[in-house]
Each structure stands twice: as C-alpha cells, then as structure tokens.
C-alpha positions as a printed Julia matrix, in Angstrom:
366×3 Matrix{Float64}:
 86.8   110.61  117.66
 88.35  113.35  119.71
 91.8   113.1   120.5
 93.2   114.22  123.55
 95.29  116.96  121.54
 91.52  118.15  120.34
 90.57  118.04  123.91
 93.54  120.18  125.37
 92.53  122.65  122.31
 89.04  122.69  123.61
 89.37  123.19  127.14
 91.75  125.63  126.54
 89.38  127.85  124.38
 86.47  127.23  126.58
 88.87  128.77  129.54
 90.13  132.11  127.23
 86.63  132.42  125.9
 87.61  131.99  121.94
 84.63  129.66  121.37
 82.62  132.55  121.87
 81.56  135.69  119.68
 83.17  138.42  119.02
 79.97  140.39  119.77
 80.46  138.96  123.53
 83.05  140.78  124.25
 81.78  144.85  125.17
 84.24  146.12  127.59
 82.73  145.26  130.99
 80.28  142.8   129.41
 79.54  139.04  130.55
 81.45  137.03  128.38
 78.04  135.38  127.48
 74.91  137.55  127.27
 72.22  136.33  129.92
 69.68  134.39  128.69
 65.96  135.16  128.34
 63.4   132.21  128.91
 59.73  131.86  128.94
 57.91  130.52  132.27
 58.73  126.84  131.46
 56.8   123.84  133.27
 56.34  121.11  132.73
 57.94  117.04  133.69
 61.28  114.83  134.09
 60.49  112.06  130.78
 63.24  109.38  132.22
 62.3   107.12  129.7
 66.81  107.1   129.04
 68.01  107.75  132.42
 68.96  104.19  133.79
 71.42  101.75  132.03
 69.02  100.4   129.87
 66.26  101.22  127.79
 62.17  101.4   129.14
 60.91  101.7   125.83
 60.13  104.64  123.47
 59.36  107.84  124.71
 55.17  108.3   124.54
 53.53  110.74  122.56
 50.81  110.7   124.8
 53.1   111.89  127.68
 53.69  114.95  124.97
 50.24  115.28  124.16
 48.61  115.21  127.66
 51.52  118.09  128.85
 50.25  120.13  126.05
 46.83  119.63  126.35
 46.96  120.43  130.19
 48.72  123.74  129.42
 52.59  122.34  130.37
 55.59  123.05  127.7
 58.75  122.04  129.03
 60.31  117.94  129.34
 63.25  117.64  130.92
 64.82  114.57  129.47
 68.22  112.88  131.8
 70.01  110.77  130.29
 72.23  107.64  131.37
 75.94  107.7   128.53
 75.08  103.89  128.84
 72.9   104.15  126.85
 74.56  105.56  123.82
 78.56  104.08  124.99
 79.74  102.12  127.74
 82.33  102.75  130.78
 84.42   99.96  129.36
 84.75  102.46  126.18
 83.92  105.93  127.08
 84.98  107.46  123.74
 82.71  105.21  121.06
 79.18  106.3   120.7
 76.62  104.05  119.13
 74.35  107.0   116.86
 71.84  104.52  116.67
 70.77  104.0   120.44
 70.34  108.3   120.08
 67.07  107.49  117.38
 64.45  107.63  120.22
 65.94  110.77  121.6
 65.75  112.14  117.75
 61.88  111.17  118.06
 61.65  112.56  121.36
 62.91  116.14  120.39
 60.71  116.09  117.31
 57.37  114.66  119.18
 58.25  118.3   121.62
 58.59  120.08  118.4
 55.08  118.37  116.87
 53.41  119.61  120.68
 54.9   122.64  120.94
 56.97  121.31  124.33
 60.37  122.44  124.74
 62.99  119.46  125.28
 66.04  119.96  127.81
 68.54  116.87  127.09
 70.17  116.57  130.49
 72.83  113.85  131.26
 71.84  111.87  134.57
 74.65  109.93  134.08
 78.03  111.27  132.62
 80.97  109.75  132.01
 82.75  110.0   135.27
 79.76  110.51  137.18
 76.5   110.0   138.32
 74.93  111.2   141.73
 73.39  107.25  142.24
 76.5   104.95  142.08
 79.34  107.12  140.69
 81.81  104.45  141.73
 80.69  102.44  138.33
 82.42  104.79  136.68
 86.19  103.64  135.55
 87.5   107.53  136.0
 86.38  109.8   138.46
 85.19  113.57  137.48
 85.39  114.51  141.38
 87.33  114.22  143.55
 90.07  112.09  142.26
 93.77  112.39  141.4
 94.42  114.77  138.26
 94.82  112.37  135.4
 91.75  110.38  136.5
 89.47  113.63  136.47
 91.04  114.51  132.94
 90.7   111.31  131.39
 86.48  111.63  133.01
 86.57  114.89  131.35
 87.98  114.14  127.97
 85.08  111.61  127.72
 82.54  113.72  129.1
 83.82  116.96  126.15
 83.19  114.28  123.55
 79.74  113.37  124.7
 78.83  116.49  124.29
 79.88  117.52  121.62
 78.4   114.75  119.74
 75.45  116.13  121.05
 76.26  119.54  120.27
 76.66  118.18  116.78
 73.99  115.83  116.28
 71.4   118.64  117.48
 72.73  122.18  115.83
 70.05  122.77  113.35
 67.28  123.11  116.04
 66.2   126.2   117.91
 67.33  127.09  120.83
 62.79  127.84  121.48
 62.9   124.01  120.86
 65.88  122.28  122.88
 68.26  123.02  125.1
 71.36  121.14  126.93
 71.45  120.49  130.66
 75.25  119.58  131.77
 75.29  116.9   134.33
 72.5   115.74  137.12
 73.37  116.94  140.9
 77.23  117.58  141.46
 77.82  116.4   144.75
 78.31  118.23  147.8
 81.31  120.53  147.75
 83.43  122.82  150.23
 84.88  124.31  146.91
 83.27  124.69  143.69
 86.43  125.16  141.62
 86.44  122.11  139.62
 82.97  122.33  139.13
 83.1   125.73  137.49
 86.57  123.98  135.46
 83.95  121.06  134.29
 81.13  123.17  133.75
 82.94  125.43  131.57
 84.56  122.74  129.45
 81.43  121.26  128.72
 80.63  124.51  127.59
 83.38  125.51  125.58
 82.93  122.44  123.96
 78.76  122.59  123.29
 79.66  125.94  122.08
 82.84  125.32  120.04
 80.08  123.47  117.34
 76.66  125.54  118.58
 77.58  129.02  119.63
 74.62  129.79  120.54
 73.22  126.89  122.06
 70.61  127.59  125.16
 72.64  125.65  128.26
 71.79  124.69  131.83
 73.94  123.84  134.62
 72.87  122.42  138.27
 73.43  123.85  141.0
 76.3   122.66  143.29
 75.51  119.94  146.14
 72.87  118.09  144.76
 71.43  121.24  142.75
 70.83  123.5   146.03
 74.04  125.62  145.74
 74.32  128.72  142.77
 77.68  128.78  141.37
 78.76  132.24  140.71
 81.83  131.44  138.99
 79.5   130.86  136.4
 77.92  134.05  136.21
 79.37  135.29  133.28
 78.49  131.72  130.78
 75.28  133.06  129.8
 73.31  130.24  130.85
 70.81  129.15  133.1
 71.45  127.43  136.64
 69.28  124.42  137.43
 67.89  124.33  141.14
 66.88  120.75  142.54
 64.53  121.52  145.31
 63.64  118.09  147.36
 63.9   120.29  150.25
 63.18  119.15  153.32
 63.61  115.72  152.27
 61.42  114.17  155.54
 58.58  115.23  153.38
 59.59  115.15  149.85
 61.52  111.24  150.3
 59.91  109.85  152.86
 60.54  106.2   153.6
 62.39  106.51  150.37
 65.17  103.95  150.14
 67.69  104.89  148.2
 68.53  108.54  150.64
 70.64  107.42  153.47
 68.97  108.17  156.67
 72.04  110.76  157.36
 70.3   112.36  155.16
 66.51  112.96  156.11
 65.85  115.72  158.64
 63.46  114.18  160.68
 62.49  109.72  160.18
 58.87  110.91  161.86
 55.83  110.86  159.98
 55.61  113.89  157.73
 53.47  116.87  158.55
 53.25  120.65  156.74
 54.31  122.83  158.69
 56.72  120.16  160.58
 58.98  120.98  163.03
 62.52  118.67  162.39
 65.03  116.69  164.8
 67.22  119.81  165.2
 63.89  121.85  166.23
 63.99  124.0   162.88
 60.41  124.63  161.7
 59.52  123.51  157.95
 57.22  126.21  156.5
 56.77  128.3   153.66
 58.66  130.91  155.08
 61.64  128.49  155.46
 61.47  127.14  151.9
 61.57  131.05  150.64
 64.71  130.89  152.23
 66.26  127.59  151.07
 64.4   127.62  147.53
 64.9   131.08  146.75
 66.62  133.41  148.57
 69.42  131.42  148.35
 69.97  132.0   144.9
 69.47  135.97  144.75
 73.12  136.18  144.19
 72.4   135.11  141.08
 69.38  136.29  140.32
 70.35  139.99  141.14
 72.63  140.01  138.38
 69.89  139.01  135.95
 71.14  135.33  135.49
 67.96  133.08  134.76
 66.83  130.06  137.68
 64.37  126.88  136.54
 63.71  124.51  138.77
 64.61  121.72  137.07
 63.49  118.91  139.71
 60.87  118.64  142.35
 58.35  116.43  144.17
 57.24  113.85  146.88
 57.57  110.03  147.1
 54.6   108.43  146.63
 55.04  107.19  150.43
 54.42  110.75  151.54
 50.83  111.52  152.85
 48.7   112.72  149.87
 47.37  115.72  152.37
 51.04  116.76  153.63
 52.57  116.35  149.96
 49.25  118.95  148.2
 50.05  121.59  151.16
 54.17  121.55  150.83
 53.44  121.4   147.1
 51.13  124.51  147.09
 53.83  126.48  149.12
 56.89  125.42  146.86
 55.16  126.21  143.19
 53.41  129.85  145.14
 56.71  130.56  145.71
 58.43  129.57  142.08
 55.49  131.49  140.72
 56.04  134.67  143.26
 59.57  134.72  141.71
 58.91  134.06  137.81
 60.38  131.01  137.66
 59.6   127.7   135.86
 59.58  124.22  137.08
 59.75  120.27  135.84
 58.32  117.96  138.3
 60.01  114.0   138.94
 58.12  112.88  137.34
 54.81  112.65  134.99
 54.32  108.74  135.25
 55.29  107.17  137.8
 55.96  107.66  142.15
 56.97  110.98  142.32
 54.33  111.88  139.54
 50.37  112.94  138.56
 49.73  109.66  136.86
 49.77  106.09  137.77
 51.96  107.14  141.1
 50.64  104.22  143.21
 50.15  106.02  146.12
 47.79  104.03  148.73
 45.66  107.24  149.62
 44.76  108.94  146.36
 41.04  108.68  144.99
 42.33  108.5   141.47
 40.35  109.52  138.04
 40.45  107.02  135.26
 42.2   108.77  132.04
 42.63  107.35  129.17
 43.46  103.8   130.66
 45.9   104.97  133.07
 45.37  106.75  136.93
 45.56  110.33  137.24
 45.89  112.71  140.46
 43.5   115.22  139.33
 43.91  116.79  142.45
 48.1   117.37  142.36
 47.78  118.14  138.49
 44.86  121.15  139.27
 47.42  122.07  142.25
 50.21  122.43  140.01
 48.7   124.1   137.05
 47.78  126.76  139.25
 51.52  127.23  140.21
C-alpha cells in the first residue's frame, strides 16, 4: 500500500522529471520523446466501465474487429470495480482477472488494448459527486487525498502490466476532465499519474484526454511524450439526440437532426465546421509533432440512420485527411455497428446478433 510519504516522493519526481531517463534529457529536448503510433481504429469494449460487472469481455468482439480489418479496443474502466470509494487505497487483484484475459484475447487477435479509467478515484464525468474526495475543484486536502488514491491505482496498474509491449497496451489517464477556465490542475494530475505509471514502466505508451470533456489540447503537456485523447461528440444535436443523460443546456439545437444543420444560435453544422472543432483545434499540438487519436465518437441510436451515415462520413474523411486513428462508442450496443436497436436500420443477421453493415462499410473506409 502506498503511503502518503511514497506519494509526496512520487509526485515530487513526476514534477522534477527524475522518473524519467537520463537519455530524455538533450539540452532543448522534450523531457519525453514524442511518441510514434500506427493508424489505430477500432471500438470502446465497456464491458468494466459501470459499478458492476456485465460479464466477461467476448472474444468474438476481438475476433470480428480483426477480421473486419480494426486493431485498437479502448477499454474504460469504473475503480469500483477493482476497490470501493468507502476504501480507495485496497485493491481486490482478483476482480482485475477479466481485464488480464482481455489484454491477452488483443494480444491472441493482434488488437491493441488501451486500459482507460472511466471512473477514477475522485472522479468520474457521470456522477462525480459519488466520489468521497474531489480531484476538481475542491479545497486542497480533498484534491490530494483524490490524488493519492488515484497515484496508487495506477501504479498497480503500472505494475500489474510491465512485462507487455507498449505495440500491445497502453494506459489512458482518466475519461473527460470537465470543463475548465484553467487547466493547471489538470496538467498537476495528469503529470502525477504519469510520474507515477512511469516511476515502475518508464517507458510505458500513455494517453491523456483532452480538457472539457476531451475537446480542449493541453499544452502544458507537450513535453510528457504521450498522446492526447480527443472526444469528438461534436455537435451533440446530432451525435446525442434525445439522449437523456446530456442536459438540454447542453445540446445546440432540441430540433430534429439534419447534416448539414443549421443550430439555435444560427451557426451552420458542416464538414467545414467540424475541420474546425475536430481538428484545427488541436494544431497547437500537432505542429509540434505530439500524436492525436480520437479516442471516442458516435451517434445515439435515436439519431436518424441517414443524418448519423452523412455526419459520420465527414468526421472519419476528416480523421483520415489528418492521419489520425479513431475508437468508436461503441461496438455492441446504441452508439454501435451491432445490435444498436435503432428503429430505422435494415439490419444483416451475423452470427446471431444484428449488424449495421452499412455504418461498419462507412467506417472501414475512414
């Protein structure tokens, strides 16, 4: 168990950069080379990323991404289900055995895993107020105590996972930081977590979301050496429609969706407009040679089939225009190619379950 003298040591060295190597540290150098990464695309597995367990991960869900041509599941997870807010710093190794089999059905189907926490300790972008301490947005000793958890976490993981390749598995930080006038504690969080990943896995390939939701880069952390995660659910009147859970505040036009569509401020909604919200945003970073993956996308299953194929053939033109890779929410289920229950899809039979032939031959192409 880490102490908080072990996490003051930690932080600390993340800060100065002494978890790193040597090698890091050419004069006028990042203090982390930038990574390289293939093209990867692929699906969200959430099998772990509510409070309790669904079941096993599927080996067909491995096995059909392969077989289509996709190579990348992105895997959230929920601390739950591993620990428990009543007793942030115990962690069951057990409840981690289906995540063991998930990273080693990716290695058997040559699909990279990226172990993401949806829910950390201290925070989760549905319902942080279950947590006991806050990460954000809190006083000081709250956010510390959050973060001492949330170093521990992952270093476990950091642990538990340091004989495998970084071409096999990588580590996504936390879901969709919230909005945020100033991105200092972020950038304090992020490199914690990092510090501490890298304090037992130097090396380890890492992922951080972008600020507000996953829209924002976050140039203070340029120089990590890691890849930033854009969320792009943008405009949300076509990519959440009718959905629930997103406060009306929220949605830029309650109308029925259309693509091209014209919102309640009178902005127009085309591709032109998502080049400038899904990628030209993010040229700060890019022009410095820091990698982008786009590590959630997609449309309720509420959302005309017809308007959700032609916003979906702009988004992954563009993502392909640029070089980057992608991992759709999600493979099974609303926002997904198979059994999405949408009212308006003429669906193929495969293998027992539903499939969108159309969406999946849309996105393969992207």
């Amino acid at each position: 168990m880490m102490t908080r003298r072990d996490f003051i040591s930690v932080t600390a060295a993340a800060a100065a950069g002494t978890l790193l190597p040597r090698s890091a540290f050419a004069q006028n150098a990042p203090s982390h080379p930038q990574p390289k990464i293939p093209r990867w695309r692929g699906f969200n597995l959430t099998e772990m990323a509510g409070g309790r367990p669904r079941g096993p991960f599927r080996e067909s869900d491995f096995e059909w991404m392969a077989g289509w041509g996709f190579n990348f599941a992105r895997i959230p997870l929920s601390y739950w289900q591993w620990s428990s807010p009543k007793d942030w710093m115990t962690i069951r190794p057990d409840a981690l055995k289906p995540l063991d089999q998930a990273v080693e059905l990716g290695r058997q189907h040559g699909v990279h895993t990226c172990l993401g926490f949806h829910r950390i300790p201290g925070y989760c972008v549905n319902g942080r107020d279950l947590e006991p301490y806050q990460l954000f947005d809190s006083p000081r000793d709250s956010m510390q105590r959050a973060l001492e958890a949330a170093v521990h976490h992952w270093r476990f993981f950091a642990e538990r996972y340091k004989d495998i390749p970084n071409e096999r598995l990588s580590f996504d930080l936390l879901n969709e930081p919230p909005f945020m006038a100033d991105q200092s504690r972020y950038v304090e969080i992020s490199k914690a977590l990092i510090g501490a990943i890298r304090s037992v896995s130097p090396d380890r390939l890492i992922f951080a979301n972008g600020a507000d939701i996953g829209q924002t880069p976050v140039l203070g952390l340029i120089d990590e050496g890691i890849v930033q995660s854009s969320h792009d659910y943008q405009p949300k009147m076509i990519t959440h429609y009718k959905a629930e859970w997103v406060p009306p505040s929220e949605f830029e036009s309650l109308e029925k969706p259309a693509w091209p569509m014209v919102d309640k401020h009178g902005i127009l909604w085309n591709k032109e407009k998502l080049r400038q919200v899904d990628i030209t945003v993010w040229k700060p970073l890019t022009d410095r040679g820091a990698p982008v993956h786009v590590g959630e996308w997609g449309c309720n299953n509420l959302t005309p089939h017809d308007v959700c194929l032609a916003y979906m053939a702009d988004a992954v033109s563009l993502w392909k225009e640029a070089g980057w890779g992608w991992s759709m929410w999600n493979l099974r289920g609303s926002f997904g190619i198979v059994d999405s229950g949408r009212a308006d899809v003429a669906y193929e039979d495969f293998n027992g379950h539903k499939l969108d032939r159309k969406m999946l031959e849309l996105i393969l192409g992207g």
